[in-house]
N, C-alpha and C positions, 0 to 999 in steps of 0.2 A: 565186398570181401573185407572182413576183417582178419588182418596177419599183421605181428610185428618182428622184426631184426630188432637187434641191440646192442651191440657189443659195446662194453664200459668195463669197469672196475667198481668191486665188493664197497660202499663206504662203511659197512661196519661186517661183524661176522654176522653169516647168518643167525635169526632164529628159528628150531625147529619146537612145532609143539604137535600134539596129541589131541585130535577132535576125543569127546565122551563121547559112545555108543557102541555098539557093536563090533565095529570092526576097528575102532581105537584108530582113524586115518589119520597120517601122516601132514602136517601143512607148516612150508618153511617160505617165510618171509624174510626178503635181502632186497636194499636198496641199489639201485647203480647209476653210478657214475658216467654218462656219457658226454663225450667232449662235444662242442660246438663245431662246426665246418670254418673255422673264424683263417681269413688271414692273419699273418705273424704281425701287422700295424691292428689291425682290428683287434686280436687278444690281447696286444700289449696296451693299447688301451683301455680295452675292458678291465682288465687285471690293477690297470693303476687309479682308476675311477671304483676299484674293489668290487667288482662285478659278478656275477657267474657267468665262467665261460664253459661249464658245464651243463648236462641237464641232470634232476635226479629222479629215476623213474623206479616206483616203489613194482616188486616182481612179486607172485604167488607163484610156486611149486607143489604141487600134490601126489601123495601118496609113496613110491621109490625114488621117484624123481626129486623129492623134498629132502629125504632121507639121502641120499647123495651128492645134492648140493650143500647141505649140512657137514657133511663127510669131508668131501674134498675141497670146498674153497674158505675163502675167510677172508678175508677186509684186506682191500688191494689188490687182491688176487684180478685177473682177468680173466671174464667169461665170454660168452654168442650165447643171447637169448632168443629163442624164435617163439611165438605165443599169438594170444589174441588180450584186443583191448577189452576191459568189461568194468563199468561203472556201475557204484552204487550210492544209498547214502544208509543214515542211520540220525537219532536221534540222540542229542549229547545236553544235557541241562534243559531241555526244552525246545532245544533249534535243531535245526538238519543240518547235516552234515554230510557233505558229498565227497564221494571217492573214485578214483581211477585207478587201477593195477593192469598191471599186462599177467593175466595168466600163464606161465610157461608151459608149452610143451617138449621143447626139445634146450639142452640146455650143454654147449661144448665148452670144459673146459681148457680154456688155454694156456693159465697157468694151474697149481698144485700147489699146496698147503705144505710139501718134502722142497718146496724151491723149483719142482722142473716142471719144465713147458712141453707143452702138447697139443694133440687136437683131439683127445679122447671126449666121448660124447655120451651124454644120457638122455633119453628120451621117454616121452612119455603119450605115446600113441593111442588116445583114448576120447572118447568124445563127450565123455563122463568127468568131472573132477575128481571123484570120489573110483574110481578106476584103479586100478595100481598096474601098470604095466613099462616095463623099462629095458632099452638094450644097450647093450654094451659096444662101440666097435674099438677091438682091443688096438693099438700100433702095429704096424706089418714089420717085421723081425726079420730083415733080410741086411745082404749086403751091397744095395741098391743106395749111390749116394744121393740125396736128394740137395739139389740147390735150395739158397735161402727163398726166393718168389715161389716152389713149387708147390699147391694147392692142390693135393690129391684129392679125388671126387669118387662118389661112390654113385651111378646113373645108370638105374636099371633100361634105359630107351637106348643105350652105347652097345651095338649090335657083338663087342668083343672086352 
């Protein structure tokens, strides 16, 4: 099974660009930041030895999905990416050059480009790259106070 989680931080803004062809697809490229599991003796020595105590895993978003990570985040910002790993290479002066990206599929913003936080989500349900398909689930607008730990869950197997 190939799946990945990810939650990090934007290190630069994304870029979106425009495949030529036909349908002119959407493909937006961002880097992220994700921290190490490090104890607080373990960072503080990574960090003073000048280390990374981060990892930085390069993402691909396609099609609406791309088009609204473009939108709503930017460098710093905090994202949840869920995706698959997919390697390639290419040729550069004459040598190969190999690459790794996590594809994304599904991509919550946690923070916002306006300052505020959330857990609003875009998705991209498709087993195609070149697919365009994306949902939205809006914030629930009640007067329902929610504690800081509470993780609401959307589980269609939850009989109620």
């Amino acid at each position: 099974m190939n799946n990945v989680v990810l939650m990090g931080r934007l290190t630069r803004d994304p870029e979106l660009r425009y495949l030529q062809g036909a349908n002119n697809t959407a493909v937006c490229r961002f880097n992220l930041a994700v921290d190490k599991n490090l104890s607080r003796e373990k960072r503080q020595e990574m960090e003073s030895k000048n280390q990374p105590t981060a990892d930085f895993i390069n993402i691909v978003a396609w099609g609406r999905l791309g088009e609204n990570v473009a939108k709503y985040t930017g460098k710093g910002l905090r994202v949840l990416v869920t995706g698959r790993i997919q390697t390639g290479s290419y040729e550069k002066d004459g040598q190969r050059i190999y690459t790794t990206d996590v594809q994304a599929a599904n991509v919550e913003f946690l923070d916002w480009k306006d300052g505020n936080s959330s857990s609003n989500n875009y998705s991209n349900n498709s087993n195609s790259s070149n697919a365009q398909n994306d949902s939205f689930t809006a914030p629930i607008d009640d007067d329902f106070e929610y504690s800081a730990d509470f993780d609401p869950t959307e589980d269609k197997r939850i009989p109620f």
